[in-house]
C-alpha positions in Angstrom: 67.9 68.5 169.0 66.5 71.3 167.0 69.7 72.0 164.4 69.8 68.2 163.8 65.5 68.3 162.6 66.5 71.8 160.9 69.1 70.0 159.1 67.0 66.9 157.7 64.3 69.7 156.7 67.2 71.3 154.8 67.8 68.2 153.2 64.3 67.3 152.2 63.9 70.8 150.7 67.2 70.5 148.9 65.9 67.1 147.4 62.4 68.8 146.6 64.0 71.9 144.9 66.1 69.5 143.1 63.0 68.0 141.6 61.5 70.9 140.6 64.5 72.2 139.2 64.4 69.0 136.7 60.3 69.4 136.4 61.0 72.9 135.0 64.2 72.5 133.3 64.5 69.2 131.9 63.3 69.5 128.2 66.1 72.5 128.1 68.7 69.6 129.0 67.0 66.6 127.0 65.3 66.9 123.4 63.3 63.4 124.9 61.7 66.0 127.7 60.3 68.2 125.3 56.7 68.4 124.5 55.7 66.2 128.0 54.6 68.9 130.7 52.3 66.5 132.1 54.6 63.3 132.7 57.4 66.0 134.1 54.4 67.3 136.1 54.2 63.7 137.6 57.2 62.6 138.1 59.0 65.5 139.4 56.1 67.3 140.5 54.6 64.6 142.8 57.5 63.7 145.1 58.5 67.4 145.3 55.1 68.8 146.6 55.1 65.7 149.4 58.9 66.6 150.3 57.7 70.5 150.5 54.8 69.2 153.0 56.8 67.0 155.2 59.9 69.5 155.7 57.4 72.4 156.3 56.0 69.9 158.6 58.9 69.7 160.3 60.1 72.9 160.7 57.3 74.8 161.6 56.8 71.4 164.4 60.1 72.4 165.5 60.1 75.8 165.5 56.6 77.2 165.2 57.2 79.3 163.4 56.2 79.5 159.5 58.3 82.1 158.8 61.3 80.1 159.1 59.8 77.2 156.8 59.2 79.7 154.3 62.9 81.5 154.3 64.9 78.1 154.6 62.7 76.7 151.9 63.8 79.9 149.3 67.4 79.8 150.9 67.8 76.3 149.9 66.3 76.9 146.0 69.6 79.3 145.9 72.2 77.0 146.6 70.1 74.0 144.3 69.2 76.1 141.4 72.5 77.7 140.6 74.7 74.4 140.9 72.0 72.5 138.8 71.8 75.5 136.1 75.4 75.6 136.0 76.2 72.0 135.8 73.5 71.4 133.7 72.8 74.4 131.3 76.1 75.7 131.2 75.1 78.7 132.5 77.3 80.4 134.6 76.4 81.1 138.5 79.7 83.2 138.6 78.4 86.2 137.9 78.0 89.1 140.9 74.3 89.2 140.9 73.6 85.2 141.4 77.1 85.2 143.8 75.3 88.0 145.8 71.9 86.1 145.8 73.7 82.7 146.7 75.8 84.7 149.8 72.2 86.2 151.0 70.9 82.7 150.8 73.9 81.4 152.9 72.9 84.3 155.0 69.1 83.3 155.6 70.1 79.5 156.1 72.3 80.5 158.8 69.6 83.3 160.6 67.1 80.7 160.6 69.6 77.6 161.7 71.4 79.4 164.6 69.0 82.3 165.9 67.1 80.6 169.1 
């Protein structure tokens, strides 16, 4: 069932892109963040680095290939990082060069999902 293991990796690197998204970001969004690199580094940086290891883990197990690990891991930062920069900073993702970027990343996601 190898779309069904791609899929949870996709998942784990959506979650871990999420948290680094907020390790990097967070002081932009809340004045409380400001001035605390380390405790971001911590909090956010922690879980994300073990949910890199265990979905690279995973895909390269089920593929073996580290190529793919490394593409689905930057396709999924394009579809976290825009929503959470949009929701978040107000900044739009409508714009043609991020709408380009996020269609690529659509792109690779589906390459490395469906090509056998």
């Amino acid at each position: 069932m190898q779309i069904f293991e791609l899929s949870k990796a996709c998942l784990i690197l959506a979650f871990a892109q999420t948290c680094v998204w907020f390790q990097l970001y967070s002081h932009y969004v809340w004045d409380w963040w400001k001035g605390k690199p380390l405790q971001a580094a911590l909090m956010y940086g922690i879980p994300a680095s073990l949910c890199f290891w265990y979905a690279t883990k995973m895909i390269v197990d089920t593929t073996s290939e580290a190529w793919t690990a490394r593409l689905l891991g930057f396709g999924m930062s394009y579809l976290t990082f825009p929503l959470l920069t949009w929701w978040l900073l107000n900044e739009s993702m409508f714009t043609m060069k991020t709408m380009l970027c996020v269609t690529l990343s659509f792109m690779i996601i589906a390459i490395q999902l469906g090509w056998k």
